[in-house]
C-alpha positions as a Markdown table, in Angstrom:
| # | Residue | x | y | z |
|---|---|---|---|---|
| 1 | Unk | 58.1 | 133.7 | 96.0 |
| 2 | Unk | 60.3 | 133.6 | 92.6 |
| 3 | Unk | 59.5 | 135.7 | 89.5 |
| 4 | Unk | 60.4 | 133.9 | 86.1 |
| 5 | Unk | 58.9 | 136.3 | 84.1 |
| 6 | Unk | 60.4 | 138.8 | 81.8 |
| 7 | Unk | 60.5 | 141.5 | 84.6 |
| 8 | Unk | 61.6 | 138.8 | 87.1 |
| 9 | Unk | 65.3 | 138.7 | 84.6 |
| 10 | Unk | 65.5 | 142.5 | 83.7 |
| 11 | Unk | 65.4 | 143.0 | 87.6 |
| 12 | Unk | 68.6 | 144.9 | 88.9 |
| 13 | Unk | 68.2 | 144.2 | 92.3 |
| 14 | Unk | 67.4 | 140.5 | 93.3 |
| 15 | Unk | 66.6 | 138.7 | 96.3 |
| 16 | Unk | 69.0 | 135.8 | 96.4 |
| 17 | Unk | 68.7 | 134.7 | 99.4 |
| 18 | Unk | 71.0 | 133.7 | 102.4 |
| 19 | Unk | 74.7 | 132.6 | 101.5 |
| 20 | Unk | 75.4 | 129.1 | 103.4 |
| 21 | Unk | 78.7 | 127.9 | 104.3 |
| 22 | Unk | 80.6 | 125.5 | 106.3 |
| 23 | Unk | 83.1 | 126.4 | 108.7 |
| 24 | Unk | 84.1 | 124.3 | 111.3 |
| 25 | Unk | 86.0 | 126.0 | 113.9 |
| 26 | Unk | 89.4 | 124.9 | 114.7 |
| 27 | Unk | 91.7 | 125.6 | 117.8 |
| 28 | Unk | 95.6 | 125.0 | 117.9 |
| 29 | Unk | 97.4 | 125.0 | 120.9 |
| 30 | Unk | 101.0 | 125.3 | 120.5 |
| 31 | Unk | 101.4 | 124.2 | 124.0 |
| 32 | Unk | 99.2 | 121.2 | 124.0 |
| 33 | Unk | 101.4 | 120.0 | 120.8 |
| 34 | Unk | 104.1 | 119.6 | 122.8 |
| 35 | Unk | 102.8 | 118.4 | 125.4 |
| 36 | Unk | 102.2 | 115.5 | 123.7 |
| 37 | Unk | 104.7 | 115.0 | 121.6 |
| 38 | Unk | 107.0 | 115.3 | 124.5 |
| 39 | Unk | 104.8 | 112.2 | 126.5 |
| 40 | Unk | 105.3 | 110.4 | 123.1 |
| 41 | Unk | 108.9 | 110.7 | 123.8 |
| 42 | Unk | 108.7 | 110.0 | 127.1 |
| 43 | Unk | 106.6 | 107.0 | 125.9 |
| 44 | Unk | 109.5 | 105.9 | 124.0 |
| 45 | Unk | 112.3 | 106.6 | 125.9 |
| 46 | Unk | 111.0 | 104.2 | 128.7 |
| 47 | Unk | 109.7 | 101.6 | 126.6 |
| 48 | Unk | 113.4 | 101.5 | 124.7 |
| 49 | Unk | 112.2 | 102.3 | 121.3 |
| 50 | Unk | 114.0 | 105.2 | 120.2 |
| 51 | Unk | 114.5 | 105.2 | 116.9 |
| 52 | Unk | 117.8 | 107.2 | 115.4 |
| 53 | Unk | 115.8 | 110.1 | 114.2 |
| 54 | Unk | 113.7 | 110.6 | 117.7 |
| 55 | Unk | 117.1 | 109.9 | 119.8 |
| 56 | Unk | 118.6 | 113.1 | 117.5 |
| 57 | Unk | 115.5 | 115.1 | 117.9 |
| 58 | Unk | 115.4 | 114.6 | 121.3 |
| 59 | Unk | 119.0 | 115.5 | 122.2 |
| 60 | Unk | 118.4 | 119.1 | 120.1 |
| 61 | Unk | 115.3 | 119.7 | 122.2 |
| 62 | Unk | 117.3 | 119.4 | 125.3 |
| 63 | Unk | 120.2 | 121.6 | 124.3 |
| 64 | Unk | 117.6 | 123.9 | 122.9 |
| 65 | Unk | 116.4 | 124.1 | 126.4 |
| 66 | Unk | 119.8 | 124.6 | 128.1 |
| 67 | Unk | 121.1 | 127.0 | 126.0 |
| 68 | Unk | 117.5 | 129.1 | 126.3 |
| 69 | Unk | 117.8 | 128.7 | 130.0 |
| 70 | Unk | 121.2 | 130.2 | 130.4 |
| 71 | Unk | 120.5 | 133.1 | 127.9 |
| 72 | Unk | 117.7 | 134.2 | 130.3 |
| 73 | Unk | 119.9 | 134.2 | 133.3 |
| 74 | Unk | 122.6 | 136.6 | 131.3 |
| 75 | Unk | 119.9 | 138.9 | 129.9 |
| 76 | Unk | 118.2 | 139.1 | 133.3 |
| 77 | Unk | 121.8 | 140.5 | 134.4 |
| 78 | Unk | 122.5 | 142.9 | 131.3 |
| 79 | Unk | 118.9 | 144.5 | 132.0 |
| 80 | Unk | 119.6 | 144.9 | 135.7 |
| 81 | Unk | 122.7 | 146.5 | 134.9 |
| 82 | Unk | 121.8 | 148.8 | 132.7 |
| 83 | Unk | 118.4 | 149.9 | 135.1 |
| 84 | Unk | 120.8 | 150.4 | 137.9 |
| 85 | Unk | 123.2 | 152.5 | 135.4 |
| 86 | Unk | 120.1 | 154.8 | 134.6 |
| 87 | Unk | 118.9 | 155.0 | 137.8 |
| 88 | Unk | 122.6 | 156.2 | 138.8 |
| 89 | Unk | 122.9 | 158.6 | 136.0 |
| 90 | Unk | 119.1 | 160.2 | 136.5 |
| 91 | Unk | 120.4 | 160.7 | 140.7 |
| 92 | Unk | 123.3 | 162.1 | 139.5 |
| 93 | Unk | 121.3 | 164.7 | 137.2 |
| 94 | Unk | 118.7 | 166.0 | 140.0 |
| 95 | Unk | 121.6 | 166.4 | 142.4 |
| 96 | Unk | 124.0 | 168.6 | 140.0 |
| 97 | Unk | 120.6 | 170.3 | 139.3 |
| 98 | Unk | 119.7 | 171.3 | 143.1 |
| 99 | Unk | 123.1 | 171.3 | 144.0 |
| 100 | Unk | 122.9 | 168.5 | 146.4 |
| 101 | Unk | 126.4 | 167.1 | 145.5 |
| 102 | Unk | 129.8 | 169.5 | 146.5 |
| 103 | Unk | 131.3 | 169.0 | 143.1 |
């Protein structure tokens, strides 16, 4: 029910109603992406028809994933180090502090 009448306009408060919008949910999935770009690839690369560009793109993509690989393999190493170095130091500690080592 709508008031047009004067006290309907010098109303401070006014009932305007629900707000409609349209939103339309959306969902990315970075790994989905690739996924199919890399079977487009794929596509291409047994078919023949690879152009300059995607031969390029696809050589980066594999050094990319070398270079990533052998990084991990080095890290892995550095943090075992240094977790064995703590551990050593931390031993050393409680033993000078019970006197557990002849020193």
């Amino acid at each position: 029910m709508k008031d047009n009448g004067i006290i309907g306009m010098l109303s401070l408060f006014r009932g305007r109603g629900g707000r409609e919008f349209s939103y339309t949910p959306r969902y990315y999935d970075p790994a989905k992406e690739r996924l199919k770009e890399r079977e487009k690839q794929l596509a291409g690369e047994l078919s023949g028809e690879l152009s300059a560009d995607q031969r390029r793109e696809l050589m980066r993509e594999r050094m990319r994933h070398s270079w990533h690989r052998q990084g991990t393999d080095k890290a892995r190493l550095v943090r075992l180090l240094a977790v064995t170095v703590g551990v050593g130091v931390i031993l050393y500690f409680l033993s000078r502090a019970f006197d557990l080592l002849p020193f």
